[in-house]
OpenMM code with the backbone's topology and positions (N, CA, C; nanometers):
from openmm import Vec3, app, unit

residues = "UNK UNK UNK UNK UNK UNK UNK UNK UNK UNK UNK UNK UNK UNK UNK UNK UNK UNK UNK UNK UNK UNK UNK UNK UNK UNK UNK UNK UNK UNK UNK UNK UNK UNK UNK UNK UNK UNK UNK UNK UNK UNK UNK UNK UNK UNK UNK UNK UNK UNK UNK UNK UNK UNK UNK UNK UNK UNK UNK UNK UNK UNK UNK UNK UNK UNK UNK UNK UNK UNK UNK UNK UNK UNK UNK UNK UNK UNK UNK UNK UNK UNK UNK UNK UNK UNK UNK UNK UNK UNK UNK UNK UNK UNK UNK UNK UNK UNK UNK UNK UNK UNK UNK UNK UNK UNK UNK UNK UNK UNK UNK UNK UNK UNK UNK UNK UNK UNK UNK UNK UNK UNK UNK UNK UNK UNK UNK UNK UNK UNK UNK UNK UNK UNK UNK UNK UNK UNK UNK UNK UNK UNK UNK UNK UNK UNK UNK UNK UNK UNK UNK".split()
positions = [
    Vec3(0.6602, 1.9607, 2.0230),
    Vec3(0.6947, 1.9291, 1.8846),
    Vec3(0.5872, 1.8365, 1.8267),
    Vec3(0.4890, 1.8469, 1.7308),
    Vec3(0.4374, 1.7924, 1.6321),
    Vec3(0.4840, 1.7292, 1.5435),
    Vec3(0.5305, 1.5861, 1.5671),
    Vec3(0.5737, 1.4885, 1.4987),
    Vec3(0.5366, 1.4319, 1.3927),
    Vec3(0.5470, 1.3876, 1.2662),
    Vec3(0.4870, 1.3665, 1.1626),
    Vec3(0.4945, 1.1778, 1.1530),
    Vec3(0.3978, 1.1256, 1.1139),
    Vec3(0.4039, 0.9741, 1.0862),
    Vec3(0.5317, 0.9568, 1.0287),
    Vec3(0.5538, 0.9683, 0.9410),
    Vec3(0.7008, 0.9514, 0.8793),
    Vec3(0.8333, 0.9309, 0.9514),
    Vec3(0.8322, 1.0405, 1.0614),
    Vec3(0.9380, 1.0634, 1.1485),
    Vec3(0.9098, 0.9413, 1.2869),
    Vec3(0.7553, 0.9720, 1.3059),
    Vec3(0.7822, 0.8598, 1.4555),
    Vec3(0.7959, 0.7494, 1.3794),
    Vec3(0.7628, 0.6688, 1.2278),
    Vec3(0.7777, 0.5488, 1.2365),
    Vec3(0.9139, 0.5184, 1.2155),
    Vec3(0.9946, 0.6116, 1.1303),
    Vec3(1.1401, 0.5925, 1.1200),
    Vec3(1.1558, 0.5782, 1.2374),
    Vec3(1.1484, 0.6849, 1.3564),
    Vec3(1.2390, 0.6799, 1.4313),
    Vec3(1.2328, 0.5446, 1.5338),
    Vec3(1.0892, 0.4900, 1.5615),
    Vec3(1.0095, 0.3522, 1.6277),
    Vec3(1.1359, 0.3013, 1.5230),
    Vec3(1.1590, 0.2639, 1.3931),
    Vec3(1.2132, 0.1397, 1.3031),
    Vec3(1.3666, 0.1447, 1.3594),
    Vec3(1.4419, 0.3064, 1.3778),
    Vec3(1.5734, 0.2980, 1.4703),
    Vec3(1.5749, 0.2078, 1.5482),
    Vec3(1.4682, 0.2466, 1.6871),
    Vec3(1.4403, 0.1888, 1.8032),
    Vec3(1.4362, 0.0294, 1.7968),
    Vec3(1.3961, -0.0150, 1.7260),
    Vec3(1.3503, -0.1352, 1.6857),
    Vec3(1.4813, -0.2210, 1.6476),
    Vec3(1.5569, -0.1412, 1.5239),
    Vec3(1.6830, -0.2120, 1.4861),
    Vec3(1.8305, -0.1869, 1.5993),
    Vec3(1.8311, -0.0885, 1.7280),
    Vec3(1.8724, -0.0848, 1.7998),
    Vec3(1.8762, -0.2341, 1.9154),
    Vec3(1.7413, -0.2319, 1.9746),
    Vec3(1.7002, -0.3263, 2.0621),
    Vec3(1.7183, -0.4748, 1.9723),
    Vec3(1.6902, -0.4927, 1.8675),
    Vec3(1.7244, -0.6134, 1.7795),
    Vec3(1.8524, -0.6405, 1.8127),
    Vec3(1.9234, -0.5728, 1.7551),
    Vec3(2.1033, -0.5751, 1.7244),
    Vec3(2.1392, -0.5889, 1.9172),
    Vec3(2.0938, -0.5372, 1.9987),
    Vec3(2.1610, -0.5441, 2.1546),
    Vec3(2.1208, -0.6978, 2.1919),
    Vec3(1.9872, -0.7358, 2.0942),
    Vec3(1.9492, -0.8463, 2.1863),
    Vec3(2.0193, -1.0163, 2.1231),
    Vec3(2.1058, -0.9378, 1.9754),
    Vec3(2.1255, -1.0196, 1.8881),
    Vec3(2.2995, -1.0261, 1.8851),
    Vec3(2.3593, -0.9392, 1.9747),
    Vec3(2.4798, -0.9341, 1.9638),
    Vec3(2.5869, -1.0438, 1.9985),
    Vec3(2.5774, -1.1628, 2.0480),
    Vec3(2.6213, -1.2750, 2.0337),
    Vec3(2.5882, -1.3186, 1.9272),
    Vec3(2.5237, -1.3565, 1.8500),
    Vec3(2.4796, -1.4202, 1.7483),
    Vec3(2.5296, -1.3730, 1.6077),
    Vec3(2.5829, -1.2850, 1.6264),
    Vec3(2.6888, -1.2323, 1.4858),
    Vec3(2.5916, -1.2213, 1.3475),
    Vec3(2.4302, -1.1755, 1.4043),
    Vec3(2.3673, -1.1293, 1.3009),
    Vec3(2.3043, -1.0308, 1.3636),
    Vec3(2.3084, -0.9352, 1.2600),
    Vec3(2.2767, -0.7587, 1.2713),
    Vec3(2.1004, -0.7787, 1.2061),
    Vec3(2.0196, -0.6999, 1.2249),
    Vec3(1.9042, -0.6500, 1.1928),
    Vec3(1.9219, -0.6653, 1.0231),
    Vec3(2.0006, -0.6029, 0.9850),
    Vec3(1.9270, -0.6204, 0.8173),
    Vec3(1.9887, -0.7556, 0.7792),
    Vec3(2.0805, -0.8106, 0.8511),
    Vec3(2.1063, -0.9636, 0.7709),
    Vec3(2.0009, -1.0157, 0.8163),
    Vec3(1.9129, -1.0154, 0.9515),
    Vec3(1.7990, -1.1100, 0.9812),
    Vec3(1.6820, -1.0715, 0.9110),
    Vec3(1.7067, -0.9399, 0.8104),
    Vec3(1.6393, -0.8995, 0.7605),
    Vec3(1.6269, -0.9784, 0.6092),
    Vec3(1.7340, -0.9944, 0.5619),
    Vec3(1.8172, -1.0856, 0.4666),
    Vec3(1.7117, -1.2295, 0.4316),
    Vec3(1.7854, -1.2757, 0.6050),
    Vec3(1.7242, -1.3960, 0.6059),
    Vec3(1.6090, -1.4287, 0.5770),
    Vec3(1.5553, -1.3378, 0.6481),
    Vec3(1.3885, -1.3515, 0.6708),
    Vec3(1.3229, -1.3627, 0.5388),
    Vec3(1.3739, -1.2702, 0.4463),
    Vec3(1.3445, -1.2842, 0.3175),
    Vec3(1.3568, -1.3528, 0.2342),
    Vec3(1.4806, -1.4296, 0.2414),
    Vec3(1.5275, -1.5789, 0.1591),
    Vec3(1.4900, -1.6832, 0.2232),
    Vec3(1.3857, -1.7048, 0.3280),
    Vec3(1.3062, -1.7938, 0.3732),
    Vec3(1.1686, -1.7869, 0.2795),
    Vec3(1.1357, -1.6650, 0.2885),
    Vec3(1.0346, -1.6719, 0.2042),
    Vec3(1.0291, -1.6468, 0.0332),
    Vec3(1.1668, -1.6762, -0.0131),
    Vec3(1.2112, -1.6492, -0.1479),
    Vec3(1.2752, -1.7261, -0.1563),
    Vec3(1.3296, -1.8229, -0.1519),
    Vec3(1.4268, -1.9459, -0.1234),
    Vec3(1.4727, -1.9740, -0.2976),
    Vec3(1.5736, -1.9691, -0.3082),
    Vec3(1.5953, -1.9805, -0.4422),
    Vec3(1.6004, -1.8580, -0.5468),
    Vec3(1.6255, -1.7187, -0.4761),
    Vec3(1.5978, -1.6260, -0.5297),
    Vec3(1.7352, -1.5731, -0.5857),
    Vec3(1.7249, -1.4891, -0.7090),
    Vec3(1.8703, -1.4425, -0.7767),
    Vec3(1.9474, -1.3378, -0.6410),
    Vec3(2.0535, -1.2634, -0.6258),
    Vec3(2.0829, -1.1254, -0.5614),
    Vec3(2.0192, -1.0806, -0.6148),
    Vec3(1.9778, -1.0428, -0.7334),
    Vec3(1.9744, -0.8879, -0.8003),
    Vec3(1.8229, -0.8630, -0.7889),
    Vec3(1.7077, -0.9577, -0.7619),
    Vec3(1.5499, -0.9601, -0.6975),
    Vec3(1.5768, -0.9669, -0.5338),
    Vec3(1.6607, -1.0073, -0.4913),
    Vec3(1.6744, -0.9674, -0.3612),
    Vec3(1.7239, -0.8555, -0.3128),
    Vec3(1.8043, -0.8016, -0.3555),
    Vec3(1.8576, -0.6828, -0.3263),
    Vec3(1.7385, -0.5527, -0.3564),
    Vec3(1.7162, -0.5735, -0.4788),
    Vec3(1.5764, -0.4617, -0.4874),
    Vec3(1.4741, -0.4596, -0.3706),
    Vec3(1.4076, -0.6080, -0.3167),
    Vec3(1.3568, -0.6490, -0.1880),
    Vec3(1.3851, -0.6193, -0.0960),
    Vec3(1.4551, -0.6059, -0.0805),
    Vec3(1.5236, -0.5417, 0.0643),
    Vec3(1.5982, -0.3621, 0.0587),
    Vec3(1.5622, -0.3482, -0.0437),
    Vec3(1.6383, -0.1937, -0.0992),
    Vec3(1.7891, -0.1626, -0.0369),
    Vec3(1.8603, -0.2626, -0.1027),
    Vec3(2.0301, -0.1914, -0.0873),
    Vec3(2.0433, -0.2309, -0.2121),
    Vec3(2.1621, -0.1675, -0.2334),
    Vec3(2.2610, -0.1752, -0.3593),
    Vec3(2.3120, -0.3060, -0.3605),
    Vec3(2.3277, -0.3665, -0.4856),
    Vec3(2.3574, -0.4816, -0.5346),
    Vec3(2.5030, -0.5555, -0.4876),
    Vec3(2.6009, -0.4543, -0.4884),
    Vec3(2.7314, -0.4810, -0.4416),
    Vec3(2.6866, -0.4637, -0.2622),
    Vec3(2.6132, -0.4028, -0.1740),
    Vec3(2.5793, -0.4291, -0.0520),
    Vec3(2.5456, -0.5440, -0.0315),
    Vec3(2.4408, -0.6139, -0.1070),
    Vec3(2.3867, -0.7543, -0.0711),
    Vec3(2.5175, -0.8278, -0.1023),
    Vec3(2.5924, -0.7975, -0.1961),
    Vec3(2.6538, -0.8889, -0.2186),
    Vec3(2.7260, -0.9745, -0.1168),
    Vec3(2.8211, -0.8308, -0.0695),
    Vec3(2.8877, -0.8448, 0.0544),
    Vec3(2.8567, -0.8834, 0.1812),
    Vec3(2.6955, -0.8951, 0.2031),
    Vec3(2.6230, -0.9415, 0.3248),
    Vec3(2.6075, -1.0605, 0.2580),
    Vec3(2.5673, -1.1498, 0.1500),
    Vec3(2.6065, -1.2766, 0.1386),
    Vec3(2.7167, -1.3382, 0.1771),
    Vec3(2.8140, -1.2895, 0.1406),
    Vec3(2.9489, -1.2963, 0.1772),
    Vec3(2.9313, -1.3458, 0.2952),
    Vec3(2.9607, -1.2926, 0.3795),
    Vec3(2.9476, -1.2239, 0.5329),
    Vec3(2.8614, -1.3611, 0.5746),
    Vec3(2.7550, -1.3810, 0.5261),
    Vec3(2.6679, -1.5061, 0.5746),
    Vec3(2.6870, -1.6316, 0.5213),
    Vec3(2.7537, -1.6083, 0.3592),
    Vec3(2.8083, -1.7673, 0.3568),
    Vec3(2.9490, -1.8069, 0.4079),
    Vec3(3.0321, -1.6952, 0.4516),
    Vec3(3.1426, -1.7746, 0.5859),
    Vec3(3.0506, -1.7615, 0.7192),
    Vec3(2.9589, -1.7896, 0.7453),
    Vec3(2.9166, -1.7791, 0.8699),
    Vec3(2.8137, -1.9244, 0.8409),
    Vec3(2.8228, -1.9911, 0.7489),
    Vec3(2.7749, -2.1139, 0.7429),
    Vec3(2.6108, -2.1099, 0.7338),
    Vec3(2.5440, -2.0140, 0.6829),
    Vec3(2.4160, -1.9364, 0.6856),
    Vec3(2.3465, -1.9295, 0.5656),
    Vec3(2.3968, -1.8798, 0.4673),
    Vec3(2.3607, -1.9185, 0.3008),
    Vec3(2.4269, -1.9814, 0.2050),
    Vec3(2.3652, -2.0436, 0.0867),
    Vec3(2.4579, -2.0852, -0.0033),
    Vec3(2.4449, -2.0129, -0.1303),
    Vec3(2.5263, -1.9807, -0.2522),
    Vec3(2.4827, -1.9921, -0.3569),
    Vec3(2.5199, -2.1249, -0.3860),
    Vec3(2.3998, -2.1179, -0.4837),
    Vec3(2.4027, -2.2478, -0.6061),
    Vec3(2.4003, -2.1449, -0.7503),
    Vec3(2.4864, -2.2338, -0.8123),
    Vec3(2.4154, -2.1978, -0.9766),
    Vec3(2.3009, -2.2295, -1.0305),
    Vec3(2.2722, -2.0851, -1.0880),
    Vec3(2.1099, -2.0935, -1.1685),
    Vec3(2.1092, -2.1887, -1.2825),
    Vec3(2.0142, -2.2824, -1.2701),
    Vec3(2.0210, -2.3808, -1.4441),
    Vec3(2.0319, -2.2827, -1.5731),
    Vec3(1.9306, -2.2028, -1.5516),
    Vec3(1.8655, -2.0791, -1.6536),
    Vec3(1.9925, -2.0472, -1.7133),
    Vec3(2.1121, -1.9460, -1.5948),
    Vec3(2.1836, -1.8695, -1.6605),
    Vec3(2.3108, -1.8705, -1.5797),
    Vec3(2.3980, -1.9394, -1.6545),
    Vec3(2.5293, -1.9930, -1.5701),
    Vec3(2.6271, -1.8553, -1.4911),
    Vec3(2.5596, -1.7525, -1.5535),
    Vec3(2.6330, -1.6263, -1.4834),
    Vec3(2.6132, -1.6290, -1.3429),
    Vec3(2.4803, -1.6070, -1.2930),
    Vec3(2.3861, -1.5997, -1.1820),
    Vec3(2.3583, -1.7524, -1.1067),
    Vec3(2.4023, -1.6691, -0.9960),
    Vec3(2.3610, -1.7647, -0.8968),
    Vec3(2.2524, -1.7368, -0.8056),
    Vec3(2.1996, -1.8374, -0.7049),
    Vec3(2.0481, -1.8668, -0.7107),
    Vec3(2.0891, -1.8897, -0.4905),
    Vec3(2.0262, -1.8312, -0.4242),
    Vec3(2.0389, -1.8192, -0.3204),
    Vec3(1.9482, -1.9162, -0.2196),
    Vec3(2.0177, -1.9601, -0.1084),
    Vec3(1.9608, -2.0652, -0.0097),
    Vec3(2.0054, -2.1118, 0.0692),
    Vec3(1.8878, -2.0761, 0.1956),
    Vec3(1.9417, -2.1096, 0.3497),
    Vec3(1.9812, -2.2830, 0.3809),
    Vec3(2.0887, -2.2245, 0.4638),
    Vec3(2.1950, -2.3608, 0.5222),
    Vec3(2.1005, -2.3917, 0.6070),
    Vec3(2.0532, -2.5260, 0.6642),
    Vec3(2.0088, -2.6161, 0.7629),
    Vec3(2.0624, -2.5081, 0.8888),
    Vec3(2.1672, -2.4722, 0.9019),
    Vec3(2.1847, -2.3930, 1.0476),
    Vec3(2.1163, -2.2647, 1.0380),
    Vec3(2.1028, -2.1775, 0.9079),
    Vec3(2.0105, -2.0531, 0.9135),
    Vec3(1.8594, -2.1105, 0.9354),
    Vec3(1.8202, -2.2023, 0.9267),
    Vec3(1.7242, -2.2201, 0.9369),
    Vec3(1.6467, -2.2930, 1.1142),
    Vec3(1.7944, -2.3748, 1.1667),
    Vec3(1.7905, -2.3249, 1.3063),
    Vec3(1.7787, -2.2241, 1.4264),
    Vec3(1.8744, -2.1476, 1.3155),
    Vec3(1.9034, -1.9482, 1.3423),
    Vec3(1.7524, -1.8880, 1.3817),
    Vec3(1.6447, -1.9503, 1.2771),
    Vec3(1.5414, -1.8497, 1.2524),
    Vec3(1.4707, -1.8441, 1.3933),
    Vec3(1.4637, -1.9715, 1.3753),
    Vec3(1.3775, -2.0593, 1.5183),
    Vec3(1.4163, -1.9436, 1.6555),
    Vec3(1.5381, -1.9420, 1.6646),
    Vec3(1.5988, -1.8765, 1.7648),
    Vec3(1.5725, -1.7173, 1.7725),
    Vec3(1.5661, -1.6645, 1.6803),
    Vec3(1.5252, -1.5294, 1.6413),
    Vec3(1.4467, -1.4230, 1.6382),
    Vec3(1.3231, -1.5982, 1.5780),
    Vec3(1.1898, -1.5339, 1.6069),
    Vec3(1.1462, -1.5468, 1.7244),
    Vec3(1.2176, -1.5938, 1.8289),
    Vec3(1.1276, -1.6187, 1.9332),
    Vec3(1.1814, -1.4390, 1.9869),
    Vec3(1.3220, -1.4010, 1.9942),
    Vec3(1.3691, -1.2746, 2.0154),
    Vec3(1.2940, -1.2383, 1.9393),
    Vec3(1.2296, -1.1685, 1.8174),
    Vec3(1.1821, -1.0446, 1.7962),
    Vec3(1.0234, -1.1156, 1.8399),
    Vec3(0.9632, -1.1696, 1.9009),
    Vec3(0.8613, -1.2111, 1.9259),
    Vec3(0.8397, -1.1203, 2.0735),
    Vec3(0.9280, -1.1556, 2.1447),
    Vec3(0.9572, -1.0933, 2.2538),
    Vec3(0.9714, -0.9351, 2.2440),
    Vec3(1.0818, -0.9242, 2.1749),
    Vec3(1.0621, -0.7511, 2.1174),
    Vec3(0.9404, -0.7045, 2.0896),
    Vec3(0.8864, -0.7676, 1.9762),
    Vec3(0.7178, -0.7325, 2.0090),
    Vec3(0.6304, -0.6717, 2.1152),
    Vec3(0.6283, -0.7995, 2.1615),
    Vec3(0.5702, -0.7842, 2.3208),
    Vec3(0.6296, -0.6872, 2.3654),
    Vec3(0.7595, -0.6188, 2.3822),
    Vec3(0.8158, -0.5174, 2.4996),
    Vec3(0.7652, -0.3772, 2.4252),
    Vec3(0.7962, -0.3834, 2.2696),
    Vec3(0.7300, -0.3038, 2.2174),
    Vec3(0.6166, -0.2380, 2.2363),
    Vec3(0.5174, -0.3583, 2.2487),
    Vec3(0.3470, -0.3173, 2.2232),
    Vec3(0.2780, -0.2677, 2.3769),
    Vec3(0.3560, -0.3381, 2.4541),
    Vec3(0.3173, -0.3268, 2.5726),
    Vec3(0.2417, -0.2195, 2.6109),
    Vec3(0.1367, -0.2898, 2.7112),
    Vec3(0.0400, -0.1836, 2.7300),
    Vec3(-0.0950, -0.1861, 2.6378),
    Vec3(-0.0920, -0.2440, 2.5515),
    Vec3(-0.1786, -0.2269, 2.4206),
    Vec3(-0.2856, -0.3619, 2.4516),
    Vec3(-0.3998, -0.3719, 2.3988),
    Vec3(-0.4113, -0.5082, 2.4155),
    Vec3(-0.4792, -0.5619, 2.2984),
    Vec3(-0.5020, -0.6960, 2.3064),
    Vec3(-0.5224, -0.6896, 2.1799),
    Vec3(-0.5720, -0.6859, 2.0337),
    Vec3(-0.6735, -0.6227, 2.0490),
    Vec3(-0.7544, -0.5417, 1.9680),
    Vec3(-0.6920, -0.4238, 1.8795),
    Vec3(-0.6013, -0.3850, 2.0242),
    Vec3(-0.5041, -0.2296, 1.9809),
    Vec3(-0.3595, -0.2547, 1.8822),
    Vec3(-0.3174, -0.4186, 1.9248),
    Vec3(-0.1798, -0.4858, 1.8555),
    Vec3(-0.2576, -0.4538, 1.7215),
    Vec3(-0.3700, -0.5567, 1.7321),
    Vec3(-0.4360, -0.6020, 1.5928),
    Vec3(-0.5278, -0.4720, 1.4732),
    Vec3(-0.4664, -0.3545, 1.5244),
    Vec3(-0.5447, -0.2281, 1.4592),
    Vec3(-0.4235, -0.1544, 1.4451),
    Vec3(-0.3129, -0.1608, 1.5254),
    Vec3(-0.1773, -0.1105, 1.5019),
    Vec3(-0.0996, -0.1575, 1.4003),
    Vec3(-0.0682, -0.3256, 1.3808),
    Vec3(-0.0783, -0.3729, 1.2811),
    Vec3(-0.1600, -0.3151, 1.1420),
    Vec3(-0.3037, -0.3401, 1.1005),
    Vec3(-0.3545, -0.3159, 0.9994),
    Vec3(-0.3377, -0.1740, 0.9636),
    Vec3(-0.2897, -0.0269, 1.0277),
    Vec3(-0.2972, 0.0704, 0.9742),
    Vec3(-0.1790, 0.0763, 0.9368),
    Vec3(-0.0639, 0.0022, 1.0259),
    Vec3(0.0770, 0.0037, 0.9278),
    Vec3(0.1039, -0.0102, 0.8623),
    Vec3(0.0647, -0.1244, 0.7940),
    Vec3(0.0373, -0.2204, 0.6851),
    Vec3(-0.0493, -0.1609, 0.5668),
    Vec3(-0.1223, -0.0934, 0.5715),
    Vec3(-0.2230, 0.0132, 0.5168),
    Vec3(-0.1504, 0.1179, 0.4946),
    Vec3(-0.0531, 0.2201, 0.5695),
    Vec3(0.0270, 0.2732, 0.5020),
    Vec3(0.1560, 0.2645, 0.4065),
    Vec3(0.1863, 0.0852, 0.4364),
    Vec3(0.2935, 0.0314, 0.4125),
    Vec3(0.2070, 0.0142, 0.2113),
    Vec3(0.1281, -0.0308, 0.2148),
    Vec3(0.0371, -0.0448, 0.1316),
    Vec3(0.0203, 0.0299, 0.0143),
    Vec3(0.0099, 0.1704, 0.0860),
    Vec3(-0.0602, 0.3035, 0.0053),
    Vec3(0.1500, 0.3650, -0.0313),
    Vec3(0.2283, 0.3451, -0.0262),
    Vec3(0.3769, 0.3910, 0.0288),
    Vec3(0.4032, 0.3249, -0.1421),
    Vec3(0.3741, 0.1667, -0.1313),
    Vec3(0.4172, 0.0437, -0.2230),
    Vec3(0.3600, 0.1317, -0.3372),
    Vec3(0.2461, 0.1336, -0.3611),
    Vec3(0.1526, 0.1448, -0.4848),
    Vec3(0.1948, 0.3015, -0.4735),
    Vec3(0.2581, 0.3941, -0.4415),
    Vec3(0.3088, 0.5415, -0.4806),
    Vec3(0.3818, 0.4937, -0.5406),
    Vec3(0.4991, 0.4013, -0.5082),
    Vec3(0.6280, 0.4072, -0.5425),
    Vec3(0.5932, 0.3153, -0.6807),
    Vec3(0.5335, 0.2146, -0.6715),
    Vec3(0.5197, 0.1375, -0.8008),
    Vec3(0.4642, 0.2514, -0.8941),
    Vec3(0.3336, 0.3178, -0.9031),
    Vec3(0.3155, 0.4040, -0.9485),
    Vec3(0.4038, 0.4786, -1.0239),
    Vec3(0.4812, 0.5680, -0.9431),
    Vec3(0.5566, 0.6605, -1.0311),
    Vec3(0.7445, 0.6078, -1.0875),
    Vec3(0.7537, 0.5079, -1.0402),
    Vec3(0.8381, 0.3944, -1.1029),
    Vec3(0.7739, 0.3462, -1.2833),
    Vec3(0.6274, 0.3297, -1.2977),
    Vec3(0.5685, 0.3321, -1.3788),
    Vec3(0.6127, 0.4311, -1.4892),
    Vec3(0.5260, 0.5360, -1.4130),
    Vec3(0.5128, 0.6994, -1.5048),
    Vec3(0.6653, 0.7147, -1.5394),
    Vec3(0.7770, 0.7066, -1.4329),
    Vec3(0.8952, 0.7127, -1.5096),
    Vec3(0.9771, 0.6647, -1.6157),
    Vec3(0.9378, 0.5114, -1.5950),
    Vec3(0.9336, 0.4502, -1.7158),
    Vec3(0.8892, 0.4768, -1.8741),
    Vec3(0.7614, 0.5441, -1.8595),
    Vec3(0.6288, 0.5232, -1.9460),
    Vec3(0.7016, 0.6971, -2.0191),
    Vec3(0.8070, 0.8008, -1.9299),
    Vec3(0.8260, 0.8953, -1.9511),
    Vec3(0.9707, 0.8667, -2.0881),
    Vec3(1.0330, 0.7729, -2.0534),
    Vec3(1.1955, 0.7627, -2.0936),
    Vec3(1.1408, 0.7327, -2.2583),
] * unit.nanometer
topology = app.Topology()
chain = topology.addChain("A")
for resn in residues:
    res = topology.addResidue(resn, chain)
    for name in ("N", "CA", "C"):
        topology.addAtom(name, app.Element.getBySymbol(name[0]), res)
């Protein structure tokens, strides 16, 4: 069978959120909430409705994974100054313990991942992903554009 990029990287990203979630299953966070996280570390203060696009689920999905993480003592909302409707998202002192712990697991995943590779091969595996991840972004912005530019 002649596999297409598309298919082995989905199916590697299964693999990936499989071994995550087995190695994460005490910890009562799943792959896309650490996915969540990971992102409101580096967005800290961000609305749902720019996060949710970020992470591509539906708005009422994030919602409910906030949920889910602010009884788990993990995020907060605050209210936005701007616009008293909207609230404004940010990690609890313990998600931010969480991370510590996390990254060292998918650090490790890494490694079991790459194995075999060394590292020249990590560091070229990396840049072509990223390069397609790249060329993927600017399609989609692209014709997100033209659709616009069409209405």
């Amino acid at each position: 069978m002649n596999e297409t990029i598309g298919f082995l990287m989905n199916d590697t990203a299964r693999l990936f959120r499989r071994a995550f979630n087995a190695r994460t299953k005490g910890s009562g966070v799943t792959a896309l909430q650490w996915r969540l996280i990971s992102y409101l570390k580096r967005h800290e203060g961000i609305r749902q409705g720019p996060l949710a696009e970020l992470i591509e689920v539906e708005p009422i999905t994030l919602s409910r994974m906030v949920d889910r993480l602010a009884e788990a003592g993990l995020v907060e909302r605050r209210a936005d100054p701007a616009d008293r409707r909207a609230w404004r998202l940010h990690l609890t002192p313990r998600a931010r313990d969480l991370l510590d712990v996390m990254r060292q697991t998918t650090n490790r995943l890494n490694e079991e991942a790459t194995d075999g590779l060394n590292d020249a091969e990590r560091e070229q595996l990396i840049a072509l992903v990223g390069r397609i991840r790249c060329n993927l972004s600017r399609r989609d912005a692209h014709n997100e554009t033209q659709a616009e530019a069409a209405e």
